[in-house]
MIVEXLUM-725976 format. One record per residue (C-alpha): residue number from 1; x, y, z. Coordinates in steps of 0.5 Angstrom, whole numbers, plus 500, padded with zeros to 3 digits. Each point is the difference from the previous one (the first is absolute). Layout:
MIVEXLUM-725976
ATOM   seq    xx    yy    zz
ATOM   NUM     X     Y     Z
...
This chain:
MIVEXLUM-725976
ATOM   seq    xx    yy    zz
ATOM     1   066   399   961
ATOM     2   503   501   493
ATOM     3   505   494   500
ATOM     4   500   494   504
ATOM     5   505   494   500
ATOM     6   498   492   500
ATOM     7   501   498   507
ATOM     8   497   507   503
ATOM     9   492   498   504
ATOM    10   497   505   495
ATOM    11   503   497   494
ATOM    12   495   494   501
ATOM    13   493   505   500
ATOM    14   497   500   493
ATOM    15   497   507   500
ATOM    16   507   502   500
ATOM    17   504   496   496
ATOM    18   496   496   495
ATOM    19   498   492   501
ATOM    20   507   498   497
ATOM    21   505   504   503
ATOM    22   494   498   507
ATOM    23   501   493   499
ATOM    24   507   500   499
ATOM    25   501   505   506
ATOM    26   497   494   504
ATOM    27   504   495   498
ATOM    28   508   503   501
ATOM    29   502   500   506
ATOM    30   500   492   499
ATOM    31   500   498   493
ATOM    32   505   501   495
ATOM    33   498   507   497
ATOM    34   504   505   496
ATOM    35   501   507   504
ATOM    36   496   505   497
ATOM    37   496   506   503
ATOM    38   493   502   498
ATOM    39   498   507   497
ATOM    40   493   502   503
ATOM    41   494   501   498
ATOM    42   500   505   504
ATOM    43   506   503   496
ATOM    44   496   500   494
ATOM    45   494   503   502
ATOM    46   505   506   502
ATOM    47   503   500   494
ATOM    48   494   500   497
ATOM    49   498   506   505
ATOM    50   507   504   497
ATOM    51   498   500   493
ATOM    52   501   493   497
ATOM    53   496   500   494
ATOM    54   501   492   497
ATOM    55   498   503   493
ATOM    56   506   504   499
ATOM    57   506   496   504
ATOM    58   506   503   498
ATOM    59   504   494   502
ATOM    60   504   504   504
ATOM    61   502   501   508
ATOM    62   496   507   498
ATOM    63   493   496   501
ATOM    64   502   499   507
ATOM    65   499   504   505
ATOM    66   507   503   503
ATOM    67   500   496   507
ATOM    68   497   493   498
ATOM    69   506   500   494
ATOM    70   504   501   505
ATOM    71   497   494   505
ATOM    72   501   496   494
ATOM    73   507   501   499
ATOM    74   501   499   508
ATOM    75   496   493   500
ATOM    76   504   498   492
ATOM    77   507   502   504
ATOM    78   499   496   506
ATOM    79   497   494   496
ATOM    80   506   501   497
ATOM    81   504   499   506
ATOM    82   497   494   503
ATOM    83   500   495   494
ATOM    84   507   503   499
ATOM    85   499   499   493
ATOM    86   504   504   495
ATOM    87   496   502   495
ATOM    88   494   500   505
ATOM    89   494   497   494
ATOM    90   493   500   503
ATOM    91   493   497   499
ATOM    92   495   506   499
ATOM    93   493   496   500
ATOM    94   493   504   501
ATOM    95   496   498   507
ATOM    96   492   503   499
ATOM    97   497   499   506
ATOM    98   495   496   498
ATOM    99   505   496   496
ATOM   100   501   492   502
ATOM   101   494   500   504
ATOM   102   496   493   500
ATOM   103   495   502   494
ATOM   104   504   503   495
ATOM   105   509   500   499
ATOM   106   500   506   495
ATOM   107   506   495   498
ATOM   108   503   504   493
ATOM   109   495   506   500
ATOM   110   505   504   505
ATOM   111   508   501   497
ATOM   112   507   498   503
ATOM   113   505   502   498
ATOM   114   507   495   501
ATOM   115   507   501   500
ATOM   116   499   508   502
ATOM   117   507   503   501
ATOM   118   501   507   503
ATOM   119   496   505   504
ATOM   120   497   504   493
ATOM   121   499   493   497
ATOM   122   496   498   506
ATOM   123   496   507   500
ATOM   124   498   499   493
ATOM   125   497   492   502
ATOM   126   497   502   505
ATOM   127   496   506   496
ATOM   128   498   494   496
ATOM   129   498   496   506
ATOM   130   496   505   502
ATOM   131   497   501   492
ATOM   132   498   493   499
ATOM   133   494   500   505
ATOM   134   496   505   495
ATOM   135   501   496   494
ATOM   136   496   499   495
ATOM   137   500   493   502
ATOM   138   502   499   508
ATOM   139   493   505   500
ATOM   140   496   495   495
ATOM   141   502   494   506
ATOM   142   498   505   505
ATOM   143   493   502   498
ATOM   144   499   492   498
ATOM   145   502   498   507
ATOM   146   495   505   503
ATOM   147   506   505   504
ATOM   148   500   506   501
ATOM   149   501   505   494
ATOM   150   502   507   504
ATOM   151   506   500   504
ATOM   152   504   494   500
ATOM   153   505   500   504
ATOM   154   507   496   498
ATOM   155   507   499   503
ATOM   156   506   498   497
ATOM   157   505   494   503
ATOM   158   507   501   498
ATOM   159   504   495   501
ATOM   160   507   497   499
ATOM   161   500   495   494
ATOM   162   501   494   499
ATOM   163   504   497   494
ATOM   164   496   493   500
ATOM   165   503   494   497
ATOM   166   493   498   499
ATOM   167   493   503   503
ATOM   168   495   497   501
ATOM   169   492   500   502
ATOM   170   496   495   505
ATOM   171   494   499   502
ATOM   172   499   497   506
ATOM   173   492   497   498
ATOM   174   500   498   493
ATOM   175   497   505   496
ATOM   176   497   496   495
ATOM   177   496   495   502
ATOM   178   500   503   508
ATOM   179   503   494   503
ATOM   180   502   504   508
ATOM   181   505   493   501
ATOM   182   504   502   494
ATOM   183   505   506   498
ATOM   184   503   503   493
ATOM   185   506   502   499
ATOM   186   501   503   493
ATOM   187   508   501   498
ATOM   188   505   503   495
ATOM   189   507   503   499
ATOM   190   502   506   502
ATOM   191   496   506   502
ATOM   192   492   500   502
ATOM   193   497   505   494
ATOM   194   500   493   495
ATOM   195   496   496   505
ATOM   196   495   505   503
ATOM   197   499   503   492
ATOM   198   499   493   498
ATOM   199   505   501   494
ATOM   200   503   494   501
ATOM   201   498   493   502
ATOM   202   503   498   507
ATOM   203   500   493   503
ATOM   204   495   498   505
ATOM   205   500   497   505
ATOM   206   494   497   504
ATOM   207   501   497   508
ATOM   208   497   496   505
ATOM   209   499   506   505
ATOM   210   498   495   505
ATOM   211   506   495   500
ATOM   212   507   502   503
ATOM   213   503   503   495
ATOM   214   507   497   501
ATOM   215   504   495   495
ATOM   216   497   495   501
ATOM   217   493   501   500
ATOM   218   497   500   493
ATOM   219   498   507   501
ATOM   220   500   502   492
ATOM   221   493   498   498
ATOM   222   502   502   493
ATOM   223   507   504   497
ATOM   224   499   503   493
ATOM   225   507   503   497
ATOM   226   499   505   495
ATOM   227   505   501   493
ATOM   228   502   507   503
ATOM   229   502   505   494
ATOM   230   500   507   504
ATOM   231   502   503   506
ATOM   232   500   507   504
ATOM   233   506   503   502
ATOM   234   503   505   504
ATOM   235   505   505   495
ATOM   236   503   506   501
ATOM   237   496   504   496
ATOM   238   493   497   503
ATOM   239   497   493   499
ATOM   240   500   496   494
ATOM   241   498   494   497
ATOM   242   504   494   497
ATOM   243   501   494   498
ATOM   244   502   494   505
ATOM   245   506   497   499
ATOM   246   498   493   496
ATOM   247   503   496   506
ATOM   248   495   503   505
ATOM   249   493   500   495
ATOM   250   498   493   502
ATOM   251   504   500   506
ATOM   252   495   501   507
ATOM   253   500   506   503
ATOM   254   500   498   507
ATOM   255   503   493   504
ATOM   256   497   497   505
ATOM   257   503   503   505
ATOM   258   496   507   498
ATOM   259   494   497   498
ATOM   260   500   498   508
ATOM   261   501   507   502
ATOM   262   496   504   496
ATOM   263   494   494   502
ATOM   264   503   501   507
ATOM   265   499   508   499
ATOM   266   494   500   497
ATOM   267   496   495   506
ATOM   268   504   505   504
ATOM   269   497   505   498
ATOM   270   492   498   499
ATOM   271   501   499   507
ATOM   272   501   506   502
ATOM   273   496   504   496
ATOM   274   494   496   501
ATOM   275   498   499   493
ATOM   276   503   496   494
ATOM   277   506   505   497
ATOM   278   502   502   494
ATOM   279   508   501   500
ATOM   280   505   502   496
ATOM   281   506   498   501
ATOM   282   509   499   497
ATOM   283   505   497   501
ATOM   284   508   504   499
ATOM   285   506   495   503
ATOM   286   496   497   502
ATOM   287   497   504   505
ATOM   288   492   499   500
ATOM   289   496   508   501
ATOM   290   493   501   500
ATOM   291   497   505   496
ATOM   292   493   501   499
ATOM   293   495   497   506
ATOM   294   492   501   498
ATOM   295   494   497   501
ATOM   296   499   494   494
ATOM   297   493   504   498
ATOM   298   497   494   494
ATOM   299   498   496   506
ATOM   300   494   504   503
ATOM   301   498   504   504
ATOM   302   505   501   506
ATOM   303   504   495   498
ATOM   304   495   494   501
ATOM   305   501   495   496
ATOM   306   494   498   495
């Protein structure tokens, strides 16, 4: 199985898919999670098998094999045809299958690739994806953290993209001081890579997860807006990073509405999964969509709080 799409059974097995992709799979038929398909661990290890050689990629549909290129574009056109965009612009994201387990994230070790446009653009990312898992440095982390050396095994999630307004991270247990009743939320304009790279200070919200989280409750323990200088944006040529208009660099990125929906997501969340989340998530007019779901791994051993 070369190619599996998010709501499909098999999607949500890790060996296959990868912990992001896995995670994701889980979740999509009952939260707000952009389409997309998965490219198998399977079909990289056949690829591999066909004479891929990651130390001399041409960048080209070539380092395929001629079928799996061909499902790609299949799976790339008919995404095209459910989300009834025109132009189609995907999300390549890397999907290890010993990723976002409950020990180590290997958040930023492996690449995506945003704003991707066309089959020939998707096919390069997706090499690329595929290379990131051998880097110098995503191999540093693997060895630090005891993984396997030979044979990883990685899938690659495509999804549609979504042009955010404004990204967010939340943390359904209090990352810094371990407290389980409390949630984080850290926020800023526009696309996510500002706020997980950590190039720009986002605002950070604390909340009271065991109170009601309507208007009337004091919910918000604590609210910190930031003067917000940068943001990511979605262009024609890729992703780019600007200056926010001054109106909206002291503005907060979020109303109470959303904080209400994103701790609503995030309590959600961590009920389903059985262990206290790590998400990212974005708003695009006004619309909330889930991202990323993974285990937040800095709280011990299976989550458990120390």
């Amino acid at each position: 199985m070369k190619i599996l799409w998010l709501k499909d059974s098999l999607c949500s097995k890790q060996a296959l898919t990868g912990g992001k992709a896995a995670n994701l799979s889980l979740l999509a038929k009952n939260y707000p999670i952009p389409p997309g398909f998965c490219i198998t661990t399977a079909a990289f290890e056949a690829a591999q098998t066909a004479g891929l050689d990651l130390d001399h990629l041409s960048l080209t549909r070539d380092d395929f094999p001629q079928d799996l290129y061909d499902q790609i574009a299949g799976a790339y056109q008919k995404l095209d045809e459910t989300c009834g965009t025109n132009p189609l612009r995907v999300a390549v994201r890397s999907s290890a299958a010993d990723e976002d387990g409950d020990q180590a994230s290997f958040a930023g070790q492996h690449e995506t690739y945003l704003n991707v446009l066309g089959i020939e653009a998707l096919a390069v990312s997706i090499l690329r994806c595929w290379a990131s898992a051998f880097s110098e440095q995503a191999m540093a982390y693997r060895r630090s953290q005891g993984y396997q050396m030979e044979r990883i095994h990685i899938g690659v999630l495509v999804q549609q993209m979504v042009p955010a307004d404004v990204s967010l991270v939340l943390f359904s247990a209090n990352p810094l001081n371990h407290n389980p009743n409390q949630m984080v939320i850290n926020a800023s304009w526009g696309l996510g890579e500002s706020v997980v790279s950590g190039s720009v200070t986002p605002d950070v919200y604390v909340l009271d997860k065991s109170s009601r989280l309507d208007k009337s409750s004091t919910t918000i323990l604590e609210k910190t807006i930031s003067h917000k200088t940068e943001m990511t944006i979605q262009t024609d040529q890729g992703t780019q990073s600007v200056k926010v208009p001054r109106m909206l660099q002291q503005r907060a990125c979020l109303d109470d509405d959303q904080v209400k929906q994103v701790a609503e997501l995030g309590k959600a969340l961590e009920t389903e999964m059985g262990w206290p989340v790590d998400i990212e998530c974005a708003f695009y007019s006004n619309q909330l969509y889930l991202l990323q779901c993974r285990p937040i791994t800095t709280l011990g051993k299976k989550g458990i709080l120390s």
